[in-house]
C-alpha positions as CSV (number, residue, x, y, z in Angstrom):
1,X,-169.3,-59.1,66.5
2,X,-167.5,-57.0,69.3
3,X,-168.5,-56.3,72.7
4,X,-172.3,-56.5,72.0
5,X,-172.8,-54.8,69.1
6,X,-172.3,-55.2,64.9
7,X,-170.6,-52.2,63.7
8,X,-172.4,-50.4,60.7
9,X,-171.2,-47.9,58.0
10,X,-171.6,-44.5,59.3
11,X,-170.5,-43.5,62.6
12,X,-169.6,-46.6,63.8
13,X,-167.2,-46.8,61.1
14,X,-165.3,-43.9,61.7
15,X,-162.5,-45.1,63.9
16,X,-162.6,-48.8,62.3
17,X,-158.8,-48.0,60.5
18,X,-157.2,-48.1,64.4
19,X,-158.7,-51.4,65.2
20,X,-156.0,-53.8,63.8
21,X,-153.0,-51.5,65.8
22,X,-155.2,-51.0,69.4
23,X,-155.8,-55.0,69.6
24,X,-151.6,-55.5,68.2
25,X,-150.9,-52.6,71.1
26,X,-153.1,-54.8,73.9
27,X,-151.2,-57.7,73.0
28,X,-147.8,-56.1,73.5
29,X,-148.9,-54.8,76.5
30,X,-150.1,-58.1,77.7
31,X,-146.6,-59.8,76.8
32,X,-144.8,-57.4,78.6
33,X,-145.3,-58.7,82.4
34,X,-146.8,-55.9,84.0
35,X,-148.5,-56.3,87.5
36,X,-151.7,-55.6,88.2
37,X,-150.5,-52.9,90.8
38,X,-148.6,-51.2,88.1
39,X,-152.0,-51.5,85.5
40,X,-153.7,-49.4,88.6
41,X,-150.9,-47.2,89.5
42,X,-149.4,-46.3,86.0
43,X,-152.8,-46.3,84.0
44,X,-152.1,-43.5,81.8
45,X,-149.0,-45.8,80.2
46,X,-151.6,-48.1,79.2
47,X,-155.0,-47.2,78.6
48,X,-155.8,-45.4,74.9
49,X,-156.4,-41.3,74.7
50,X,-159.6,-42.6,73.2
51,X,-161.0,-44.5,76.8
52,X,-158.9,-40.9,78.2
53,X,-161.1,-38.3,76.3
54,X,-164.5,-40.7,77.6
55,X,-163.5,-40.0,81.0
56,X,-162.3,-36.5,80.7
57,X,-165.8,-35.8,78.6
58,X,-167.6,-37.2,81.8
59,X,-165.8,-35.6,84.3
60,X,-166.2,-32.0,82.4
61,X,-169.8,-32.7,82.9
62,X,-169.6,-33.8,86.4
63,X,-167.6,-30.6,86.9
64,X,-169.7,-28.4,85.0
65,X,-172.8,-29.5,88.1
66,X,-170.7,-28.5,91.1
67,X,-172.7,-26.8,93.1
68,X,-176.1,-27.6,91.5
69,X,-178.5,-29.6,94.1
70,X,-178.8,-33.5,93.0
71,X,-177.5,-36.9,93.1
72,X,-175.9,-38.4,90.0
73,X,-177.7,-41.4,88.0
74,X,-176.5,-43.4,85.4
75,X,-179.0,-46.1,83.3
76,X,-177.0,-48.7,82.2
77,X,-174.2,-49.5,84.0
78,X,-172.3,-52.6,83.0
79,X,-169.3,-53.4,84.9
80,X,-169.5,-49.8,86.5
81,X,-166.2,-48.3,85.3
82,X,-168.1,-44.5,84.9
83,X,-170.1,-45.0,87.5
84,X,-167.5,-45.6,90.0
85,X,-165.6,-42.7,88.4
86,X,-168.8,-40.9,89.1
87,X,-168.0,-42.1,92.5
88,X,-164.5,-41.4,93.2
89,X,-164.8,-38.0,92.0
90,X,-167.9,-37.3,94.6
91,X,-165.0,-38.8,97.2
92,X,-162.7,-36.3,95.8
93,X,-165.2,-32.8,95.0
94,X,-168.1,-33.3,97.2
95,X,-167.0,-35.8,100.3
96,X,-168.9,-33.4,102.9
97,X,-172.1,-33.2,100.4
98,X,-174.7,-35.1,100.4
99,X,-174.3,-36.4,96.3
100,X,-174.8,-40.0,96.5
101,X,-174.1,-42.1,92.9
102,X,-177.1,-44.5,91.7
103,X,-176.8,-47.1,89.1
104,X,-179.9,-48.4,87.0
105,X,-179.6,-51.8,86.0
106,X,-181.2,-55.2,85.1
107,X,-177.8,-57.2,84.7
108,X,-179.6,-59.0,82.0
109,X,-177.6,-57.7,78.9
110,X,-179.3,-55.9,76.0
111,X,-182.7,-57.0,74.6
112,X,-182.8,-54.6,71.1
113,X,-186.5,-54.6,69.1
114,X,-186.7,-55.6,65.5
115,X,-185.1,-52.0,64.9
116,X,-181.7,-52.7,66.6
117,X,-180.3,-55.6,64.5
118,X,-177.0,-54.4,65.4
119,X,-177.0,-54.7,69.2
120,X,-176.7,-58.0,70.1
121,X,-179.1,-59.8,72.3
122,X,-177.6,-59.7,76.1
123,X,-174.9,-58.3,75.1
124,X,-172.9,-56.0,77.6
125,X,-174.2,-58.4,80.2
126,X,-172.4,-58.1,83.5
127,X,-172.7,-59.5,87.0
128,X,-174.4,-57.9,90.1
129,X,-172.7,-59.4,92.8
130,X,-169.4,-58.9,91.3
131,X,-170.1,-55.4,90.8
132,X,-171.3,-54.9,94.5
133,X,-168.1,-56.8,95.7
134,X,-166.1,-54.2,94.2
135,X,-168.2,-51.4,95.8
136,X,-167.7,-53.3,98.9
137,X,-163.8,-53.5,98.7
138,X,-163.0,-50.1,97.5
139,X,-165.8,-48.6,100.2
140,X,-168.1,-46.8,98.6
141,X,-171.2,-48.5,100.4
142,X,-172.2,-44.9,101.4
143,X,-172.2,-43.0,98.1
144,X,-172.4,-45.7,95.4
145,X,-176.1,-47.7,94.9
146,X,-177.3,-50.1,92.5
147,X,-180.5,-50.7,91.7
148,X,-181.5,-53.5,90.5
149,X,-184.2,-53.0,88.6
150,X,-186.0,-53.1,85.0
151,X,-186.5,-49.3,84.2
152,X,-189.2,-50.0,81.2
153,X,-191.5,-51.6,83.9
154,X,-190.2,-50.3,87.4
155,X,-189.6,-46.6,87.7
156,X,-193.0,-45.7,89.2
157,X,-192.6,-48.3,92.0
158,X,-188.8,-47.0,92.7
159,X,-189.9,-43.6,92.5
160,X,-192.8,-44.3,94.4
161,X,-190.7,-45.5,97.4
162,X,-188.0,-42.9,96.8
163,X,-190.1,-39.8,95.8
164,X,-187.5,-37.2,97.0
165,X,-184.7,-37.9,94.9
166,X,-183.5,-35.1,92.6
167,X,-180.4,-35.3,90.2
168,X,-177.4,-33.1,88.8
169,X,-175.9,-35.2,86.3
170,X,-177.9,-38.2,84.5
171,X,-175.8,-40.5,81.7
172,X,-177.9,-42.8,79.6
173,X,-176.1,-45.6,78.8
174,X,-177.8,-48.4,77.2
175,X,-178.8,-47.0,74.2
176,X,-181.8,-49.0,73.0
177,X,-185.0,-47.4,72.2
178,X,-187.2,-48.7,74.7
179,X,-185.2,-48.1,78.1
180,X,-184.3,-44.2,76.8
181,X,-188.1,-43.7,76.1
182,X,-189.4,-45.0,79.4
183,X,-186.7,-43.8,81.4
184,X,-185.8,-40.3,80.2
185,X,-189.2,-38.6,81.4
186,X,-188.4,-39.8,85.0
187,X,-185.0,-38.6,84.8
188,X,-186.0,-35.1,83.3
189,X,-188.8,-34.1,85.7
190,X,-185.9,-34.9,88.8
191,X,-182.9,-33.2,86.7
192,X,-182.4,-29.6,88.4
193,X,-182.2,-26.5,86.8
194,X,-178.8,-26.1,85.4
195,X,-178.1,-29.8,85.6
196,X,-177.1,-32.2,83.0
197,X,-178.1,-35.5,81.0
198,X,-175.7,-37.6,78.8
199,X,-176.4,-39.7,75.6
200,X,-173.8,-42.1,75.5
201,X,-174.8,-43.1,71.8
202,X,-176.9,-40.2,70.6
203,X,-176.5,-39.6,66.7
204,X,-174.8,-43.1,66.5
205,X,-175.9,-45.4,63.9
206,X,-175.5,-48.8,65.9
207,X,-178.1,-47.3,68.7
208,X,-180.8,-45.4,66.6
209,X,-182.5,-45.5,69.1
210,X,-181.5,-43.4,71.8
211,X,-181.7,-41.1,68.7
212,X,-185.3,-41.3,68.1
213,X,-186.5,-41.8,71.7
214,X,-184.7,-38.1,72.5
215,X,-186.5,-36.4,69.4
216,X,-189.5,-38.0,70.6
217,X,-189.4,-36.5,73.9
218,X,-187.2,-33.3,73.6
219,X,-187.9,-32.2,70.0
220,X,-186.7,-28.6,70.7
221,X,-183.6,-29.6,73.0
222,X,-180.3,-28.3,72.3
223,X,-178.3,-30.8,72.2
224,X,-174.6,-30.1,72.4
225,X,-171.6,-32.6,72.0
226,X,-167.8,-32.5,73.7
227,X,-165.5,-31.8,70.3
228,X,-162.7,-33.8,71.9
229,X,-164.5,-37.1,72.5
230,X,-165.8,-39.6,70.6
231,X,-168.2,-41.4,73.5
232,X,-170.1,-40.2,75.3
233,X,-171.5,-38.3,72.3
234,X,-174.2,-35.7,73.5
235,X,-175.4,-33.7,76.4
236,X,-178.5,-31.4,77.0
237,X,-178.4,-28.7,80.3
238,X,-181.8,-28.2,81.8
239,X,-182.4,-24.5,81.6
């Protein structure tokens, strides 16, 4: 078991061979006495081209939507390392805009069906109040909200209060069957023209899914992947 999920035979098994040297490279790293202003500063001399190519696949998204009207979503957010990406690249592409960053999350981990024996139960489980400190201390009160919230039961009531909100760029992260297939219609009617949603594990054998709750719903979509990456693994535009 790793980080909330049991890897299968197909995709998930594709980069299994680099497992052994990635946790023998952390541990290096680890004994090697490095502050945690130099882990900040230096990043790139620490983090792996594969956790590179995720964030390079998102931010060729979030570029693609400059200058298309909408806020930026993300369902599922965890410990919030894209969607404070999300954030910092509003700071840096769109301070004078209006583009504001919301997060959509229980904090109550996974909870798979009998379908997803390979996602473990509250798994990916994160804290709210940790998160929202670290909002707080790197200032992105005024861009950056989370909500809260269950989106299998609460989406009308949050859309019901918030009825104007529209959005560029939407990344589905939480891949489980039942959160893609509630939450996706909402998403799609408020994605503009020209804007963007993400499959973080569309096509991926651990999260089936996100896989059948996207054929359910957008049967004819094309869905298009970034060559380069290996997660985030899908995309549709909204013509």
């Amino acid at each position: 078991m790793a980080h909330g999920y049991t890897p299968g035979n197909l995709e998930s098994n594709k980069f299994a061979h680099k497992k052994e040297s990635y946790y023998k490279g952390l541990e290096t790293i680890k004994s090697l006495g490095y502050s945690i202003d130099e882990f900040i500063h230096q990043f790139p001399a620490f983090t792996g081209h594969m956790t590179l190519s995720r964030f390079l696949a998102l931010y060729e998204s979030y570029k693609s939507t400059l200058g298309v009207s909408g806020h930026i979503a993300e369902i599922g957010v965890y410990k919030g390392a894209s969607l404070l990406f999300f954030s910092k690249l509003v700071e840096i592409f769109e301070n004078q805009s209006f583009t504001q960053v919301h997060g959509f999350d229980w904090f109550k981990g996974n909870e798979p069906d009998e379908n997803e024996s390979m996602i473990e139960t509250h798994g990916y489980m994160a804290e709210y109040e940790q998160l929202m400190s670290l909002i707080k201390a790197q200032q992105l009160e005024h861009s950056t909200f989370i909500h809260k919230i269950d989106v299998t039961k609460e989406l009308d009531a949050f859309f019901g209060k918030y009825p104007h909100l529209q959005f560029k760029l939407v990344f589905f992260d939480a891949g489980m069957y039942q959160v893609v297939k509630t939450a996706l219609p909402y998403f799609r009617e408020r994605l503009t023209p020209g804007g963007q949603i993400i499959f973080n594990q569309f096509n991926f054998d651990v999260a089936p899914g996100e896989t059948k709750a996207v054929k359910e719903f957008l049967p004819n979509a094309k869905i298009r992947t970034f060559p380069f990456n290996w997660m985030p693994t899908a995309y549709i535009i909204k013509e």
